[in-house]
gemmi code that builds the backbone of each chain (N, CA, C; Angstrom):
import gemmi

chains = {
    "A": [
        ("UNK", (23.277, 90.905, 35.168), (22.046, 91.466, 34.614), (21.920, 91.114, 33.140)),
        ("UNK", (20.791, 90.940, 32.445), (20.474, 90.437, 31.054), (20.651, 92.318, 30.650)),
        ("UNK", (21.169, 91.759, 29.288), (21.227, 92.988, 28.473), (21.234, 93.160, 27.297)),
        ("UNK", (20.863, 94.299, 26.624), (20.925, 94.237, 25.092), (21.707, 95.831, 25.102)),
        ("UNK", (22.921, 95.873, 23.933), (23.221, 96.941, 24.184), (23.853, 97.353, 22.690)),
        ("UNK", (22.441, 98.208, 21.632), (22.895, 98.319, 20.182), (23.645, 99.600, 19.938)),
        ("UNK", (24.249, 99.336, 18.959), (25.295, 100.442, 18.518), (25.162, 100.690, 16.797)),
        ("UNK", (25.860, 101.667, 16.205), (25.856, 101.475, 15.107), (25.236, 102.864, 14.130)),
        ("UNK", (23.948, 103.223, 14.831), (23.288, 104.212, 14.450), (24.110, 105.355, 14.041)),
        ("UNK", (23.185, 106.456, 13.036), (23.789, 107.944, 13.046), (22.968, 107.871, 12.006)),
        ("UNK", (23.764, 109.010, 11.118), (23.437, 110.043, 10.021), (24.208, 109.070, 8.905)),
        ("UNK", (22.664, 108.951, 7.680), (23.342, 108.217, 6.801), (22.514, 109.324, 5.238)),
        ("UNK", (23.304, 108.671, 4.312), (22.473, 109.430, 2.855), (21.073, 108.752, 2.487)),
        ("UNK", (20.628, 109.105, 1.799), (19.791, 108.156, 1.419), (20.393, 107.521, -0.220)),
        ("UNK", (19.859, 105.977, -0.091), (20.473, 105.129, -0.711), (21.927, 104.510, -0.002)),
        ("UNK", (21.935, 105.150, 1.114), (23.292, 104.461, 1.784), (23.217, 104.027, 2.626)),
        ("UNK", (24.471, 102.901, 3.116), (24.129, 102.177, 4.019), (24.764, 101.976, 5.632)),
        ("UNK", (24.263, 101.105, 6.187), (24.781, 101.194, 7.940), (24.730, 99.519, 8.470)),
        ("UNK", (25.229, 99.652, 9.553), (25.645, 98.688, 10.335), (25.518, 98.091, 11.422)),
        ("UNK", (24.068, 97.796, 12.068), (23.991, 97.931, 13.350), (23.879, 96.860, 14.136)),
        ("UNK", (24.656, 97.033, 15.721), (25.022, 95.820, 16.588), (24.311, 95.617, 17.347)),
        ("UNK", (24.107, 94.396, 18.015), (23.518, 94.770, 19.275), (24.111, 93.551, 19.993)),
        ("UNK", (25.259, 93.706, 21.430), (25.734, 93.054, 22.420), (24.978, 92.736, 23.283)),
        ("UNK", (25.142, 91.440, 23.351), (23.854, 90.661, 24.319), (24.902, 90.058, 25.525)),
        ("UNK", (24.640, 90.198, 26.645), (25.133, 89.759, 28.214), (24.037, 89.397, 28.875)),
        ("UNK", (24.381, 88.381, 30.402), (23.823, 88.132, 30.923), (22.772, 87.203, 30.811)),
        ("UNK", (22.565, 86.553, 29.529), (21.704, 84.951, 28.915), (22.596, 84.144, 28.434)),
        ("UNK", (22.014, 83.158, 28.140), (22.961, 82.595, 26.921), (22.183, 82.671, 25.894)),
        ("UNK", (22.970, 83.204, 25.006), (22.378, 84.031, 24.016), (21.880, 82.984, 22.773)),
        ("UNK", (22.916, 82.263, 22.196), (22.800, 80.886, 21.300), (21.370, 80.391, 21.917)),
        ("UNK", (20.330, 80.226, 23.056), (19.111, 79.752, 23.506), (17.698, 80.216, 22.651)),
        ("UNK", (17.946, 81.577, 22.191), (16.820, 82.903, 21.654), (17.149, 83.303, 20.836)),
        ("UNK", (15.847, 83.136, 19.753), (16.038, 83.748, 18.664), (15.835, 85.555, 19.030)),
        ("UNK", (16.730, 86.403, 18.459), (16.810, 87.706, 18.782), (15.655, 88.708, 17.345)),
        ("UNK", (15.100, 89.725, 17.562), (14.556, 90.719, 16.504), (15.081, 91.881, 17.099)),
        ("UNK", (15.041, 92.545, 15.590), (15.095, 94.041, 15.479), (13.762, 94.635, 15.381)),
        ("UNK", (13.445, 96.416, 16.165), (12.404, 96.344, 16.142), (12.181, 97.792, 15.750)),
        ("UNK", (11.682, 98.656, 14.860), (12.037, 100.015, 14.750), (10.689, 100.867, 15.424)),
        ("UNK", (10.659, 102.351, 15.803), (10.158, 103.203, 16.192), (10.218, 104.652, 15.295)),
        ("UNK", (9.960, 104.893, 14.044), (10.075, 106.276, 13.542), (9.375, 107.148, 14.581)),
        ("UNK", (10.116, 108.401, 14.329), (9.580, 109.687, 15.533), (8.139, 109.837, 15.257)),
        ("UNK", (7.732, 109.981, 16.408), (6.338, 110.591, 16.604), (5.500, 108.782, 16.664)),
        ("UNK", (6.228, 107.577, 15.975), (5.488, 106.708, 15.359), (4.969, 105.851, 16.698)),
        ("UNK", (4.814, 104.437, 15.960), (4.406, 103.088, 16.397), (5.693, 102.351, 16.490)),
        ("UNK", (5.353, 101.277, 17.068), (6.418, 100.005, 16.987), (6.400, 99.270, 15.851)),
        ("UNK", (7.157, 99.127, 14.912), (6.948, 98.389, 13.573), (8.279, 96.893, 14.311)),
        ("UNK", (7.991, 95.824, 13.689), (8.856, 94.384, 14.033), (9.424, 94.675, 12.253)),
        ("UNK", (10.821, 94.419, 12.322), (11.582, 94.539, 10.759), (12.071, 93.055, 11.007)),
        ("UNK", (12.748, 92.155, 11.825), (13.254, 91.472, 11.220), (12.990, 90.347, 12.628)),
        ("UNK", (14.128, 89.522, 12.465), (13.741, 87.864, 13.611), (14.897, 87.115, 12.739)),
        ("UNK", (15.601, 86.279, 14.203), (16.814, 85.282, 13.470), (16.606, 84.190, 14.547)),
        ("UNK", (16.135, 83.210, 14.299), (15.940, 81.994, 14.886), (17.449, 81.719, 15.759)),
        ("UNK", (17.327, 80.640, 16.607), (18.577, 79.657, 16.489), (19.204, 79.121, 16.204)),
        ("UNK", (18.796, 78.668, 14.901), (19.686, 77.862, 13.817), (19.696, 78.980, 12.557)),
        ("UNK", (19.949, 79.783, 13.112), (19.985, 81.029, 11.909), (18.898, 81.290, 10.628)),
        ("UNK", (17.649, 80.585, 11.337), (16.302, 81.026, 9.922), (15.970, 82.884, 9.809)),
        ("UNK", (15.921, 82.825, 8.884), (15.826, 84.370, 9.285), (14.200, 84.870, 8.530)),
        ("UNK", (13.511, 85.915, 8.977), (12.551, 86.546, 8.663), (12.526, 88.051, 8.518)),
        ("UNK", (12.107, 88.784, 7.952), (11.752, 90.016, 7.509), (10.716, 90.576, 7.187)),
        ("UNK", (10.472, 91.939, 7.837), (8.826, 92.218, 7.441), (9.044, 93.330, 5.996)),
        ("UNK", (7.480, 92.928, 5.327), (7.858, 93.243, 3.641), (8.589, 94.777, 3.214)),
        ("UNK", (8.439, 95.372, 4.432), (8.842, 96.918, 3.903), (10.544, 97.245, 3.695)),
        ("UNK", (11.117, 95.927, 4.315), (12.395, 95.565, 4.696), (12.982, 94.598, 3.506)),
        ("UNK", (12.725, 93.581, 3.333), (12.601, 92.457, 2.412), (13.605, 92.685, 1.062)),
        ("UNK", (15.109, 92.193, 0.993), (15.744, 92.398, 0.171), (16.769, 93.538, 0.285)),
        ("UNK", (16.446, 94.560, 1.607), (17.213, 95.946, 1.489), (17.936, 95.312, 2.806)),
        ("UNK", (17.333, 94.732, 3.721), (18.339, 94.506, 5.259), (18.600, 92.943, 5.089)),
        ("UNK", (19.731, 92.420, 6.111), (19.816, 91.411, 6.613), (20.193, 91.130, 7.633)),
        ("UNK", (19.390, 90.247, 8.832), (20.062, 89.938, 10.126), (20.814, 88.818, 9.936)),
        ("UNK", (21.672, 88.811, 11.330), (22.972, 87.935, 11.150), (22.753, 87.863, 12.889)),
        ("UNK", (23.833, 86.775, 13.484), (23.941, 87.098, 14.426), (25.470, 86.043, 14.540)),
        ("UNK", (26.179, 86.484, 15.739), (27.820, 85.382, 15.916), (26.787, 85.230, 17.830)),
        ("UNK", (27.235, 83.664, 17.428), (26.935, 83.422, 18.290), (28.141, 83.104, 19.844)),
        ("UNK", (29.220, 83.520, 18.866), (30.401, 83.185, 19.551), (30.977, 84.631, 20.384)),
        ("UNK", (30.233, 85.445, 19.899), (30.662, 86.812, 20.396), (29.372, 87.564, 21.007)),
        ("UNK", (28.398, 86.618, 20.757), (26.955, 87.090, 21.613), (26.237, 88.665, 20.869)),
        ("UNK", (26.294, 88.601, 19.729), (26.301, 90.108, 19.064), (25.560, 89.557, 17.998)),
        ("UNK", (24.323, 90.553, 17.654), (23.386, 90.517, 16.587), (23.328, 91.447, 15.736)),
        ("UNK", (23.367, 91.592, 14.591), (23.429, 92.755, 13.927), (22.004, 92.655, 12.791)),
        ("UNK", (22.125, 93.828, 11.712), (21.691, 94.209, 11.093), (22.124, 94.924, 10.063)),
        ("UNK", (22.217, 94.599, 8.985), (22.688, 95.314, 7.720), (21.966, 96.016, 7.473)),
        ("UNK", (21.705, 97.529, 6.792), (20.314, 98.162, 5.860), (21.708, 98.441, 4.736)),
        ("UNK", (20.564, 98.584, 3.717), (20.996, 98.829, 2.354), (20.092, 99.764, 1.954)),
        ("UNK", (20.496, 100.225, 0.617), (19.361, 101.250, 0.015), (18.168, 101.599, 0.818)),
        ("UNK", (18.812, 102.568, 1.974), (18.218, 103.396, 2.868), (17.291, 104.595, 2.063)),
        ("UNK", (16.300, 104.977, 3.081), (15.430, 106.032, 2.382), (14.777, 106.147, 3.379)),
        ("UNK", (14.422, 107.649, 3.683), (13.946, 108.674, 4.653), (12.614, 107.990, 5.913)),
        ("UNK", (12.179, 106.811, 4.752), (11.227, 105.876, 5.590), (11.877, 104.709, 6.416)),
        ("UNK", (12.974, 104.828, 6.552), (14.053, 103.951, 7.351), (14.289, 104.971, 8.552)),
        ("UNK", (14.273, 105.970, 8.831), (14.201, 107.047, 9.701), (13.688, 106.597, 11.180)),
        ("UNK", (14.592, 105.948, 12.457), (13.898, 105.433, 13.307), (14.876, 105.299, 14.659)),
        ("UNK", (13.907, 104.959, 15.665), (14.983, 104.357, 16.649), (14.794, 103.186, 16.278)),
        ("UNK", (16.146, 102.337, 16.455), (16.094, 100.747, 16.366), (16.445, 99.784, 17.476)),
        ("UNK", (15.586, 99.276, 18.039), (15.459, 98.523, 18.912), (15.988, 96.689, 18.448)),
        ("UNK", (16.895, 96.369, 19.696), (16.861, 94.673, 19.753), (16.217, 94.303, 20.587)),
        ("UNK", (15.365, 93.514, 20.522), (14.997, 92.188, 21.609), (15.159, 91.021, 21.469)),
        ("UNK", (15.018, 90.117, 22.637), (15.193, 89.044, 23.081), (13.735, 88.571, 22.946)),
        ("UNK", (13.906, 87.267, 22.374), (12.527, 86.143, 22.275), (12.687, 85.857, 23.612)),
        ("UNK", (11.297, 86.365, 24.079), (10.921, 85.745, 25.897), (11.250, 83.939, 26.057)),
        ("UNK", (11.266, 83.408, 25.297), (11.156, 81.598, 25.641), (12.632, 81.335, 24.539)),
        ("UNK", (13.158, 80.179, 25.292), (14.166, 79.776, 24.773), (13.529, 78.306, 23.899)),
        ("UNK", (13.355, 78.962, 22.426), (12.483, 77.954, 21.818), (12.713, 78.033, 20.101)),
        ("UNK", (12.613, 77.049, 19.480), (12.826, 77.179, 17.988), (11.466, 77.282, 17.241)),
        ("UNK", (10.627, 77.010, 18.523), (8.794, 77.339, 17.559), (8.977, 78.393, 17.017)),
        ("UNK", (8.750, 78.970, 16.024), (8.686, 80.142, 15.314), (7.517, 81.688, 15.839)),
        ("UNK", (6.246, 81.026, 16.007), (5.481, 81.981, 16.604), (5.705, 82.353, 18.110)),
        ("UNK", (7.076, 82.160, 18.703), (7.096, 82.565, 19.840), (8.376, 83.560, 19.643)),
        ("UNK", (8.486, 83.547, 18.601), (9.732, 84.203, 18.031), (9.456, 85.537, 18.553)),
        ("UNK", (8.047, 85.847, 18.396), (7.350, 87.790, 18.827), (7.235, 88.188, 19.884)),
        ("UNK", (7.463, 87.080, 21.115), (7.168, 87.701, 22.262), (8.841, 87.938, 23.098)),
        ("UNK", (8.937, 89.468, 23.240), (10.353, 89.922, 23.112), (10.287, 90.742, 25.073)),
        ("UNK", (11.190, 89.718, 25.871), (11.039, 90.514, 27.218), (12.497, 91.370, 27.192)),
        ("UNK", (13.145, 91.385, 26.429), (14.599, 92.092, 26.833), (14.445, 92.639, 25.397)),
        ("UNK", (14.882, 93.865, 26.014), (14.534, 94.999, 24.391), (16.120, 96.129, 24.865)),
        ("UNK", (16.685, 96.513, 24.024), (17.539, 97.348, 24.543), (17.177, 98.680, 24.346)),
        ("UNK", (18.105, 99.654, 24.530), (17.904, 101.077, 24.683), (17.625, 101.840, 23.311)),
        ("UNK", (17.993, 101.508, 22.304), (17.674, 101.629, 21.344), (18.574, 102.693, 20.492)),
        ("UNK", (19.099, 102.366, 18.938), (20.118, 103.172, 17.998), (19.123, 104.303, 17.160)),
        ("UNK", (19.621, 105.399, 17.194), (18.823, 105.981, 16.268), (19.644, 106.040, 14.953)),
        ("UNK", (18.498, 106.060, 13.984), (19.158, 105.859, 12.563), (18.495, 106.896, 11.862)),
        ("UNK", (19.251, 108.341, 11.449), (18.362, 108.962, 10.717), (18.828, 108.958, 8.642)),
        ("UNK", (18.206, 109.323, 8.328), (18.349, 109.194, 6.625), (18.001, 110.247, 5.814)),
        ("UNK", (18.982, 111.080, 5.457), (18.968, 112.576, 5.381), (20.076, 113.133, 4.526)),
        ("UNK", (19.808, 113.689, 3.598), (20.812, 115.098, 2.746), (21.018, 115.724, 3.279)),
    ],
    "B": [
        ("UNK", (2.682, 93.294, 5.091), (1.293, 92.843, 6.378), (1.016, 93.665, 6.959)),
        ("UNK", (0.078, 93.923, 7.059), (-1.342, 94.896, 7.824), (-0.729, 95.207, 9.000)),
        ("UNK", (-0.629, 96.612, 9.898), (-0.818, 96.626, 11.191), (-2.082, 96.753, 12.176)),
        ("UNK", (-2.129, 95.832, 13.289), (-3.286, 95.559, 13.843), (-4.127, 97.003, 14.061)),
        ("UNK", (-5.299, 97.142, 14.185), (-6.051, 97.867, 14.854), (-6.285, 98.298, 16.392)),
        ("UNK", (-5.785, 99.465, 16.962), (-5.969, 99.393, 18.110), (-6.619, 101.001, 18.119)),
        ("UNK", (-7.282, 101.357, 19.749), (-8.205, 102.450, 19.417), (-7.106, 103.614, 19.747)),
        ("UNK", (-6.876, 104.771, 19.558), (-5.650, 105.760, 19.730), (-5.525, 106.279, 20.902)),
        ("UNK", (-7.030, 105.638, 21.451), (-6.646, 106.271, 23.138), (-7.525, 105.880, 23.858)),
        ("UNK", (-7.419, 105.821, 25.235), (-8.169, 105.316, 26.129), (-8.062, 105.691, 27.513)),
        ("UNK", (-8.979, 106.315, 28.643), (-8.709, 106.772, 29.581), (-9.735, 105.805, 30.937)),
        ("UNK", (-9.447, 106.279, 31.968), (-9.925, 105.771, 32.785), (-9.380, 106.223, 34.480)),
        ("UNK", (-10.474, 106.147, 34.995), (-9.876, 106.754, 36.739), (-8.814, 105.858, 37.628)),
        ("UNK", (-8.411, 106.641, 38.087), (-7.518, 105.613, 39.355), (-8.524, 104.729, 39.957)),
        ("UNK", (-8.174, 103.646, 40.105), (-8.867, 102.199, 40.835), (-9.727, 101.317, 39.823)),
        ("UNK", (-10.446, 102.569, 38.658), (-10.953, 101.541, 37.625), (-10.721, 100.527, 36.810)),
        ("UNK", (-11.358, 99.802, 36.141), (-10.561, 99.315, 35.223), (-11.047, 99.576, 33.915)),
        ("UNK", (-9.366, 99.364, 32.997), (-9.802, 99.317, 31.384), (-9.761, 98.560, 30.751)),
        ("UNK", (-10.490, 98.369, 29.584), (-10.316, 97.557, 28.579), (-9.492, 97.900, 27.392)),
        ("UNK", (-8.834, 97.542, 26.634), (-8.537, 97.948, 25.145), (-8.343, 96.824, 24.706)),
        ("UNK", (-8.669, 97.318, 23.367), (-8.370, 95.893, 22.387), (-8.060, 96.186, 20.878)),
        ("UNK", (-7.579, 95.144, 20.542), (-6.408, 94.842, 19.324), (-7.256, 94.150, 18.146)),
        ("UNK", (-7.564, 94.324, 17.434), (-8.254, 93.604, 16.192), (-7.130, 93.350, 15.008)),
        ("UNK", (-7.161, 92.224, 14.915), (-6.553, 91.559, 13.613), (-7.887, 91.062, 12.339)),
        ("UNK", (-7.364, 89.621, 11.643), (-7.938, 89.083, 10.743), (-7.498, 87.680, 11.550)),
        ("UNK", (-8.187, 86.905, 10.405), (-8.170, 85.303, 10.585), (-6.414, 84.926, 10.408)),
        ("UNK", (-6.035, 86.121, 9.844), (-4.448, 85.353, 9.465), (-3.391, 85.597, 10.518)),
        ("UNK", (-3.960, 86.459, 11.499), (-3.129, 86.786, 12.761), (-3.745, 86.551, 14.175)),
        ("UNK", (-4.192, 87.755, 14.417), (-5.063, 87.346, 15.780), (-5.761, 86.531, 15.610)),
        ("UNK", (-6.389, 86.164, 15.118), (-8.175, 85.514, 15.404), (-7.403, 83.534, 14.209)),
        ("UNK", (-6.202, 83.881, 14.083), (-5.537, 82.614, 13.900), (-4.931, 81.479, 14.835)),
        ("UNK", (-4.382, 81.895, 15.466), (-3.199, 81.884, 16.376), (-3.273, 82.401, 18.007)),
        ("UNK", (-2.923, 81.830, 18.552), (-2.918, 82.309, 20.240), (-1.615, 82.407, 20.861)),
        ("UNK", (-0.931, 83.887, 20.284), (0.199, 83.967, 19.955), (0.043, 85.811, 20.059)),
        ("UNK", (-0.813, 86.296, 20.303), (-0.606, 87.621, 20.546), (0.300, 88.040, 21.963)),
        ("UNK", (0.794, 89.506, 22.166), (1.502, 89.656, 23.080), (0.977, 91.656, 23.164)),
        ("UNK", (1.493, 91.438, 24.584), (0.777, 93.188, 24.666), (2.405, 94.172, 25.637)),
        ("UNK", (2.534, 95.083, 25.068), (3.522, 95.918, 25.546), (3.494, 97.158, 25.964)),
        ("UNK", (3.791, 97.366, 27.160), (3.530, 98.549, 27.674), (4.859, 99.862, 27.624)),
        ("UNK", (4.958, 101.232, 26.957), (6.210, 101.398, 26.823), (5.930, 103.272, 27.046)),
        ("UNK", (6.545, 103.859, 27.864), (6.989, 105.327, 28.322), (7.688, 106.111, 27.422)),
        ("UNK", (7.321, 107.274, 26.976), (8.065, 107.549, 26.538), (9.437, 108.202, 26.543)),
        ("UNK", (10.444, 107.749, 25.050), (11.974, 107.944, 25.337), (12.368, 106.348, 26.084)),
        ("UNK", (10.900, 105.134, 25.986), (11.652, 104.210, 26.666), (11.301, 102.803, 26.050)),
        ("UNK", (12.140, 102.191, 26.075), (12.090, 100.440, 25.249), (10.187, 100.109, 26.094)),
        ("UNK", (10.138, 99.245, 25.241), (8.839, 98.834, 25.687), (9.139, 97.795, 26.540)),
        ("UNK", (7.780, 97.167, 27.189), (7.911, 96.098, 28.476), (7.108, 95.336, 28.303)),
        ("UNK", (6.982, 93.791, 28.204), (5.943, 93.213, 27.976), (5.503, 93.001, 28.714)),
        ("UNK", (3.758, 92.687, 28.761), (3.100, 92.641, 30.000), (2.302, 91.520, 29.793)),
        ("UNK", (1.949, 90.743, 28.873), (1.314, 89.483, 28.147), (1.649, 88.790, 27.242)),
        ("UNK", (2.053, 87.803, 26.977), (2.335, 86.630, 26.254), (1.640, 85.485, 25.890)),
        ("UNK", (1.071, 84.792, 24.561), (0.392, 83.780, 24.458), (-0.764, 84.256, 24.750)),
        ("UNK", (-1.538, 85.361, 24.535), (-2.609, 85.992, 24.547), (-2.977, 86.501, 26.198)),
        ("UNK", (-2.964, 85.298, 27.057), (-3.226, 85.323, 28.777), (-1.922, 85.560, 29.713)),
        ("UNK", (-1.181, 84.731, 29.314), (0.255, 84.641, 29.956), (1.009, 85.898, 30.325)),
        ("UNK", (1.069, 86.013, 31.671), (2.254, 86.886, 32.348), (3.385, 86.482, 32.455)),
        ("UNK", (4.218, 87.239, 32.067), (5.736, 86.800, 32.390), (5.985, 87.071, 33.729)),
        ("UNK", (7.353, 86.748, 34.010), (7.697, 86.537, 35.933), (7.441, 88.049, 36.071)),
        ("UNK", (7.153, 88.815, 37.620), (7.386, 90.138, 37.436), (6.201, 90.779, 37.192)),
        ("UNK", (4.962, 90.506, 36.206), (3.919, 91.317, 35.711), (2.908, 91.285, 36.932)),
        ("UNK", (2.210, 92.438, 37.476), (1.393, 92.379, 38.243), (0.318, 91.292, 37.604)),
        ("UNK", (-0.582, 91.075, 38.407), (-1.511, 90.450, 37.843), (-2.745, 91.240, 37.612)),
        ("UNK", (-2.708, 92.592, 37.898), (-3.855, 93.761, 37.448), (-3.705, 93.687, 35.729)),
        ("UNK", (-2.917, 92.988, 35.304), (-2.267, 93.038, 33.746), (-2.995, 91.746, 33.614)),
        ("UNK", (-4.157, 92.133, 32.391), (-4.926, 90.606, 32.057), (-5.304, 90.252, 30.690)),
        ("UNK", (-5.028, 89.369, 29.582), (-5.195, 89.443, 28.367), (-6.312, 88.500, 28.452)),
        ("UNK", (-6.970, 88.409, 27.038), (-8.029, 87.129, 26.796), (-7.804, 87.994, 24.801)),
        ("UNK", (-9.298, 86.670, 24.333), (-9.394, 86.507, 22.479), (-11.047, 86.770, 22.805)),
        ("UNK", (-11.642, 86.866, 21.419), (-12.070, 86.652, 21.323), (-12.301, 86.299, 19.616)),
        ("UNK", (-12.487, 85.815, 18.867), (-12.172, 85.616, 17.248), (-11.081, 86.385, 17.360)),
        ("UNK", (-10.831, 87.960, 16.498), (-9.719, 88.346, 15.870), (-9.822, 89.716, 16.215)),
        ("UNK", (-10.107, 89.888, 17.625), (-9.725, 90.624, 18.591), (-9.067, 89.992, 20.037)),
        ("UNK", (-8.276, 90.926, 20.158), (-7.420, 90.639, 21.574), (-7.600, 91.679, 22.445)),
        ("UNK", (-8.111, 91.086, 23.865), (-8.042, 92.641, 24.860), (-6.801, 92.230, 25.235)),
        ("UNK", (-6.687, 93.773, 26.134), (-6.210, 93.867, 27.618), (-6.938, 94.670, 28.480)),
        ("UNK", (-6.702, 94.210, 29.852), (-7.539, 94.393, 31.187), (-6.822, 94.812, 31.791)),
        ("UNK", (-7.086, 96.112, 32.531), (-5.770, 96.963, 33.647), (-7.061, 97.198, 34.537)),
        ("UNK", (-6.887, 96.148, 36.018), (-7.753, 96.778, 36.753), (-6.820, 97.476, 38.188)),
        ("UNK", (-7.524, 98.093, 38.835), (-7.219, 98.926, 39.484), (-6.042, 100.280, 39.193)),
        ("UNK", (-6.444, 101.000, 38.075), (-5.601, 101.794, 37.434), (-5.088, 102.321, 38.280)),
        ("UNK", (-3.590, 102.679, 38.334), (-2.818, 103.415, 39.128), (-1.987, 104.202, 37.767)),
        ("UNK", (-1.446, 105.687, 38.480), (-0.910, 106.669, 37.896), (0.191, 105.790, 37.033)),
        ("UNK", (0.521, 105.046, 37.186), (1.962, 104.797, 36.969), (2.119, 104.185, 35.436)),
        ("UNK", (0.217, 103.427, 35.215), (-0.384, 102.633, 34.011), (-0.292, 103.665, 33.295)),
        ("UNK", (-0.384, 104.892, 32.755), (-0.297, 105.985, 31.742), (0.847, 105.872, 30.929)),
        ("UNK", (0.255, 105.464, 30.378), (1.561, 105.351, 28.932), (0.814, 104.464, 27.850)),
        ("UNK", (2.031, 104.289, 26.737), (1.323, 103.778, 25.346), (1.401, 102.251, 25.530)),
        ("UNK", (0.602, 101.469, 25.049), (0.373, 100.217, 24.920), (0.005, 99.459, 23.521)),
        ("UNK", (1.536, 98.366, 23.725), (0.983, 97.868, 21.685), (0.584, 96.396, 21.903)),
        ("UNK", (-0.159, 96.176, 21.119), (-0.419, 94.585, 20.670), (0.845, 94.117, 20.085)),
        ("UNK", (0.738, 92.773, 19.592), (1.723, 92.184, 18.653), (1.210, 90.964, 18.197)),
        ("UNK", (1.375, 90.419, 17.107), (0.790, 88.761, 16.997), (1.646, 88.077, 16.232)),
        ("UNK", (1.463, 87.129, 15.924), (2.123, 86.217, 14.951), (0.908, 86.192, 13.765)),
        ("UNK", (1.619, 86.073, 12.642), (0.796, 85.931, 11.257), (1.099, 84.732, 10.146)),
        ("UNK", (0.295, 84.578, 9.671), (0.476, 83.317, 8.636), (1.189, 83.310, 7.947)),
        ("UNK", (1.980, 84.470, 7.783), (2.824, 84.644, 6.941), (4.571, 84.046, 7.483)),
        ("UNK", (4.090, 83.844, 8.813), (5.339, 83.355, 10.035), (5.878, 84.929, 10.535)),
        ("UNK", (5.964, 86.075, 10.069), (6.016, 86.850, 10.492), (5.229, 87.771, 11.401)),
        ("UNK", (6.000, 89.018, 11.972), (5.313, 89.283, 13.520), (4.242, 90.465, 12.731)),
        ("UNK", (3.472, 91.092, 13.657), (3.168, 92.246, 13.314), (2.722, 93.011, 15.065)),
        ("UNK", (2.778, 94.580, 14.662), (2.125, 95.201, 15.588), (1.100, 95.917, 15.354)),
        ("UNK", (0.196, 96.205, 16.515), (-0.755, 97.108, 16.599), (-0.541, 98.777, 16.523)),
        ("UNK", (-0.934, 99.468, 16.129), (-0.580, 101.001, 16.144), (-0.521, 101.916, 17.358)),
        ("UNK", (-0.984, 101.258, 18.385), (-0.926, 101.940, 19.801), (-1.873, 102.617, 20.561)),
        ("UNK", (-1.842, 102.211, 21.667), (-3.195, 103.123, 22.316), (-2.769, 103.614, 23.425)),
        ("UNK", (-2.996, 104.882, 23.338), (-2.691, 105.580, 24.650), (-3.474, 105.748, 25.470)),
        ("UNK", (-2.913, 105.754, 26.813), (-4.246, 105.332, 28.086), (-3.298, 106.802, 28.848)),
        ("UNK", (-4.574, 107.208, 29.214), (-4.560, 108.503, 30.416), (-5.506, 108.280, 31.669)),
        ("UNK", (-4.459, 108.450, 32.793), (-5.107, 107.727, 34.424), (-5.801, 109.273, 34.374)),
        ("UNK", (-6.711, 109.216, 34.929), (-7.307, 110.190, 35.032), (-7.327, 110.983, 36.771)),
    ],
}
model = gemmi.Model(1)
for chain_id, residues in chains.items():
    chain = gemmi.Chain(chain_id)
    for i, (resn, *xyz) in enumerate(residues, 1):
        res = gemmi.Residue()
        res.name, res.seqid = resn, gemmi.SeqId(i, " ")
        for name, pos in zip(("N", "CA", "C"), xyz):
            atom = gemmi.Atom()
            atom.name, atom.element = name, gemmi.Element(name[0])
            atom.pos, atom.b_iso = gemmi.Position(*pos), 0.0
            res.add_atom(atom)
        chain.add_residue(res)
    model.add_chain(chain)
structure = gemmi.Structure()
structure.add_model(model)
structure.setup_entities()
């Protein structure tokens, strides 16, 4: 079975930081560029980040300078750094899978494998 | 970058069909034919149901129907069944090379 399966989440300070994974099975993973995708409570789907195949990476501006994606392609695991966290980082965080095994960039958004999702809250 | 426009809710009877739609700008939707539409329960990962504005992935009924028009994007759910109730997002690609989403519209089978 294809899978995405992130870890990492909890209770962080604000201004502090976290670590989050996400184990990919069942593709070959090195094929798809992977994104992170967040959900604050009550919210919308916001897209934070995207890591190509040859490791290009993208970020959406609210993110930009505070996170970084990474991914090992040797261990099939994508992560996510946050840094100087703040209460608007407050979310479930979702991985997906780029539907097409492709280095075009605008196909980078269309995500059919999404995992269960980390919650990350940001709190005194 | 902007999140798309979508209407906050939308209802419709069993067997009917609905429309909703996604409004961007020239720098996303109404750029590019590169939007995508997701259907998601709540407490649950979302599911895509359109790709490349028209495109179904393997799996998607075909009651699941996208089209453009400038810098709006529908979707088409015909023959509503109970099961279609839930939230539904746009997504596009932007000039900026980055993604964006729509804010969500919730559909109630009536």
């Amino acid at each position: 079975d294809v899978q995405l399966l992130e870890s990492g989440g909890g209770l962080v300070q604000p201004g502090g930081s976290l670590r989050l994974s996400c184990a990919a099975s069942g593709f070959t993973f090195n094929n798809f560029a992977m994104n992170w995708v967040r959900q604050a409570p009550g919210k919308g789907l916001e897209w934070v980040s995207a890591i190509g195949r040859s490791g290009g990476t993208y970020y959406a501006d609210s993110v930009q300078g505070r996170f970084t994606i990474s991914r090992d392609d040797i261990r099939n695991t994508l992560f996510l750094e946050m840094n100087s966290l703040s209460a608007e980082d407050t979310a479930v965080y979702y991985c997906a899978k780029a539907l097409l095994p492709t280095a075009w960039v605008p196909n980078y958004y269309s995500m059919d494998i999404w995992g269960e999702g980390t919650t990350v809250t940001v709190s005194s | 970058q902007s999140a798309l426009t979508q209407d906050a809710s939308v209802s419709g009877s069993r067997g009917q069909s609905i429309t909703m739609s996604c409004t961007g700008t020239s720098s996303d939707v109404g750029g590019y034919d590169y939007v995508s539409w997701y259907q998601q329960y709540p407490g649950k990962a979302p599911k895509v149901l359109i790709y490349d504005v028209s495109k179904r992935p393997s799996g998607i009924s075909n009651r699941f129907s996208g089209s453009k028009s400038g810098n709006t994007a529908s979707l088409t759910i015909s023959g509503l069944q109970a099961e279609d109730e839930a939230t539904y997002y746009c997504s596009s690609y932007t000039r900026s090379g980055l993604g964006v989403f729509g804010g969500g519209t919730r559909l109630t089978v009536l």
